[in-house]
Residue, then its C-alpha position, 0 to 999 in steps of 0.5 A: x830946783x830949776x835950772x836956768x838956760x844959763x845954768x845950763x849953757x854953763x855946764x855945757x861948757x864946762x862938759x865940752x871942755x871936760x870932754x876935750x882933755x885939756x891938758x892932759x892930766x886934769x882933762x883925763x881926769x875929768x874924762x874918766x872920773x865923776x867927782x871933780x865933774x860934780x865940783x862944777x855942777x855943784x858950783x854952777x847950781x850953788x848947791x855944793x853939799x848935795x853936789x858932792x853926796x850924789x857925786x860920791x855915790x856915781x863915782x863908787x859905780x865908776x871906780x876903775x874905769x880908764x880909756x886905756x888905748x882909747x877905749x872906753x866902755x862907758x863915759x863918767x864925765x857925761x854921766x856926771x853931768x846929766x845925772x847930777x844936775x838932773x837929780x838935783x832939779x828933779x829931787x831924785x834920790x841917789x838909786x835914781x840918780x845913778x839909774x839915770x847915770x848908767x844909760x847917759x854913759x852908755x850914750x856918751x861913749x857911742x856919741x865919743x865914737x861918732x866925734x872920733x870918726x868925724x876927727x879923722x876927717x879933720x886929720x885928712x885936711x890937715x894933711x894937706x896943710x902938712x903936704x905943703x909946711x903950713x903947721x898952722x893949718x895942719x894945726x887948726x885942722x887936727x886940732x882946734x877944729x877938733x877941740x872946737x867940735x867936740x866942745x859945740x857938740x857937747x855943749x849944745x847936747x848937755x845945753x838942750x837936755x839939762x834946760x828942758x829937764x830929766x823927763x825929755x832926756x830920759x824920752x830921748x834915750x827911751x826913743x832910741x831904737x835898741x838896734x841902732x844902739x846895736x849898730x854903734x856898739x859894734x861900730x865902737x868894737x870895730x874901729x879901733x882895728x883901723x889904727x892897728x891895721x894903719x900903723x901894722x902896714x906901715x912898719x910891717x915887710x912881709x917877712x915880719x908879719x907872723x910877729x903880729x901872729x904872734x902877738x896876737x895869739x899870745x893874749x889870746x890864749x893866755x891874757x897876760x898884761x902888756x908889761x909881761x907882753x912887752x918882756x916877751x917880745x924884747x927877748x923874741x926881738x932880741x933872738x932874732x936880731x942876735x942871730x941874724x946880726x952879720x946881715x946888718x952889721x958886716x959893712x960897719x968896718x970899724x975896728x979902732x983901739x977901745x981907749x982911742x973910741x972912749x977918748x973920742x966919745x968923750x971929746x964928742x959928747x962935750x961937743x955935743x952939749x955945746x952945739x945941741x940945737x934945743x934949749x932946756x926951755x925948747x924942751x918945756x915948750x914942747x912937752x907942754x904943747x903935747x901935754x895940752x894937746x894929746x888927747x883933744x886931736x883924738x881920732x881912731x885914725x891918728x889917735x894923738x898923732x895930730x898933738x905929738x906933731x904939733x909938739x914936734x913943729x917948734x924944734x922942726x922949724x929950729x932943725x930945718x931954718x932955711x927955705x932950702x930945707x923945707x922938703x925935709x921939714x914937710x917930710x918930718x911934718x909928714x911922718x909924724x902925723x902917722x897913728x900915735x897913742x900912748x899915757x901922755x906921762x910915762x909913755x909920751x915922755x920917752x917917746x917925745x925926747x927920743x923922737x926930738x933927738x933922733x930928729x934934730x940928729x936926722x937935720x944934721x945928716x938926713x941921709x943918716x937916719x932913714x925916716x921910717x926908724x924914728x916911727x919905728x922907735x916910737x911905736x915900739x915904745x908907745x903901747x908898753x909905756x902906756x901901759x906902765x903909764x896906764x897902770x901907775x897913773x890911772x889905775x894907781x895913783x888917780x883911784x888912789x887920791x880919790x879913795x884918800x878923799x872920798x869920804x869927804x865927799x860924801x859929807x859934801x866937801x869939794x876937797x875930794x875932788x879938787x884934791x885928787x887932780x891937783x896931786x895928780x896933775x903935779x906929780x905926772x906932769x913932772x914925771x913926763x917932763x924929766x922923762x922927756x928932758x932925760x930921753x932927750x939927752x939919751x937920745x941924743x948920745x944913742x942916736x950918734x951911737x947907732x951911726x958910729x956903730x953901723x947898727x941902724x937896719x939891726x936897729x930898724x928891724x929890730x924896732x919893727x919886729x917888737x912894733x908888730x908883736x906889740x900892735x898884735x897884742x894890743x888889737x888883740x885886746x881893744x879890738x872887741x867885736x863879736x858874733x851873736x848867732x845862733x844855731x839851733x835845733x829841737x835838741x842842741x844849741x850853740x853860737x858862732x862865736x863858739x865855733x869860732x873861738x874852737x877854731x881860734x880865740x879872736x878869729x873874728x877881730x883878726x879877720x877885721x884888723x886883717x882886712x883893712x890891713x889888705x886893703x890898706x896894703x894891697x889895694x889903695x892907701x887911703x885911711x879916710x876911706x877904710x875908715x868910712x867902710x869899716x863904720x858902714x859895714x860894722x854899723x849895718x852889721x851890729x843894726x842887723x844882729x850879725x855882730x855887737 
């Protein structure tokens, strides 16, 4: 079998859309999955039976594979799409085939990692558009700019190896000197640390800071999971705010009669029902520009920032209507373009609803709700969401599906692969529209009640005290870098990364998440360029053996 240059065009597309994650369910499930990925290479070449066989046998060395907190250490989808094609064409047998996979993976993560950092670069435009309330540039920048490189970059590579066969793409992978592999390996360990060090200044006053300490050497020492990470720091939260609760809460001066406040909240709530500015159909809209978009935007500056925003710019513009009212709406615009990642469903939901509430209320009385409380809130729910939505959607339910089927494919039916995403896609997307819809109507109720209770800076603090224990927690687990020297002599040997984890476990991805951190705070705020450094510097470093 040959493959004709359309043949390969059209898998190139179909790859780059794949690597765009559109929408997010099915997207995420291409991403992170070979076998519906070997459904299209099966009807693209017209050979649906061998397709599916070669694509069973790849997806059982993918098993459990997830990007969780965007990070991902091996890519399924570019390896399904060169691999399988690629033994189809060439007669490779499965071992072959799965040999071939295994290198493409590996490359496919570190040419994801380049795409991520050129991202925030498209984040820095948008920005710009943001500063001036066209959420149309802000839009095209951050995220159909992005889209649309991801898919040429893809598309173009996959085009150019599958038409001039295995041979000049196995030339490609051999040619490739092992320490610059090196040097993108470390680079991919680093930059994660530049969104937990954005998101940790932002939220972060100086007498909180040892809740990042805490969370950080608290995976460290007992690598628990995020769920029970998540209960630990609501009780630490929860003791500190009860027992300094009288420094927040003196001035609320209310002492009124209980029945008369249930007869008001009552009346109230009704009024409230009446007067919300967003419909049920406003609700759908928004969800659904989030679902389509939360993942193509991806950048390790922003993550899903730029799709949580635009989701947001239909209500904004319903809460801010008038040409007196857009400084506010620039400055929603604004706050919401700060780092955000979560599971788009479990996560993204709640996240999505509490934060339309809390700013439809904010439109109501600007003054009310200080701006930095609505990111706080949604970064101290982001990472436990997403851990919950990691755990039942993506480790569960997926593997789950595609276990139920897989023995179809291995006698060459496409059903295992449509199967498992169709499911997927129906379930989590209802699961993330009631979450949305629900937290919204809460949140509603929640946010009037911190006003009425004279709770907010409790409220505040509280949500940055859990954000930083969580960001502590979850650079301790996704930011990976680590030192291969040695120290040797005629009768001992031993490592850096030996004393230094005697001195601390994670000293090393500490000390990086904490100098951008410094420089972030101290020295100037300029996120495209403590990217940039960190990509540099780490890049010479791993090229050099220092650090992989």
């Amino acid at each position: 079998m040959t493959i004709s240059l359309t043949q390969a065009i059209l898998l190139g597309l179909f790859c780059g859309i794949a690597k765009c994650c559109i929408p997010y369910t099915a997207g995420a499930f291409m991403y992170n999955t070979v076998i519906f990925n070997a459904v299209i290479v099966g009807a693209v070449l017209g050979d649906m039976p061998q397709a599916m066989m070669i694509g069973a046998s790849l997806q059982l060395i993918y098993l459990g594979v997830i990007a969780a907190g965007g990070n991902q250490p091996t890519d399924p989808c570019l390896a399904a799409y060169v691999a399988i094609p690629v033994a189809m064409a060439s007669g490779l047998n499965t071992n072959a085939a799965v040999a071939l996979a295994v290198p493409v993976g590996l490359l496919g993560v570190q040419i994801s990692n380049l795409l991520y950092l050129a991202a925030g670069f498209f984040a820095q435009k948008a920005d710009v558009y943001a500063e001036k309330g066209d959420a149309k540039g802000m839009i095209g920048w951050s995220i159909v700019g992005v889209g649309l490189m991801r898919l040429i970059c893809f598309a173009s590579l996959l085009t150019v190896a599958l038409y001039f066969g295995s041979g000049a793409l196995q030339g490609v992978l051999d040619d490739i000197p092992k320490f610059v592999t090196n040097g993108l390996t470390a680079m991919g360990a680093c930059l994660p640390a530049v969104g937990f060090a954005i998101i940790a200044n932002l939220i972060s006053k100086p007498k909180f800071v040892p809740f990042f300490f805490a969370g950080f050497f608290l995976i460290q020492y007992t690598k628990i999971g995020t769920i029970p990470l998540l209960m630990m720091g609501a009780f630490i939260t929860f003791l500190y705010v009860t027992f300094t609760k009288n420094e927040y809460t003196s001035n609320a001066g209310y002492d009124e009669d209980e029945d008369e406040d249930e007869d008001e909240d009552e009346d109230e709530e009704e009024f409230e029902q009446e007067e919300r500015i967003l419909s049920k159909k406003d609700i759908l809209k928004s969800y659904l520009v989030y679902w389509f978009t939360a993942e193509i935007c991806h950048s390790f500056e922003r993550m899903q920032a730029p799709g949580f925003c635009a989701a947001l710019v239909p209500a904004l513009k319903k809460f801010y209507p008038n040409k007196e009212d857009k400084p506010h709406y620039i400055e929603a615009l604004k706050r919401n373009m700060t780092f955000f990642n979560t599971e788009a469903h479990w996560g993204g939901g709640p996240c999505l609803g509490l934060t339309l509430a809390m700013e439809e209320k904010k439109s109501r009385n600007y003054d009310a709700i200080p701006g930095e409380m609505i990111v706080n809130l949604k970064t101290g729910l982001m990472g436990p969401l997403a851990g919950i939505g990691d755990t039942i959607s993506w480790s569960t339910l997926m593997y789950l599906f595609i276990g139920l089927f897989l023995p179809l494919a291995k006698q060459g039916n496409p059903l295992d692969g449509i199967g498992p995403i169709v499911l997927l896609t129906v379930i989590c997307f209802g699961i993330g529209y009631f979450l949305t819809s629900k937290c919204y109507t809460f949140g509603y109720s929640f946010a009037e009640n911190m006003l009425k209770s004279g709770l907010i800076n409790m409220i505040i603090t509280g949500a940055s005290i859990l954000g930083l224990f969580m960001m502590g927690g979850l650079a301790a687990t996704y930011v990976t870098v680590s030192t291969p020297i040695k120290f040797a002599t005629s009768t001992y040997t031993t490592t850096l990364q030996s004393i230094l984890n005697s001195i601390a476990p994670g000293i090393l991805p500490l000390i990086v998440v904490l100098c951008i951190w410094g420089y972030l705070a101290k020295v100037k705020r300029n996120y495209f360029a403590a990217t940039l450094g960190v990509t540099i510097i780490s890049l010479v470093l791993g090229c050099i053996g220092v650090i992989i």
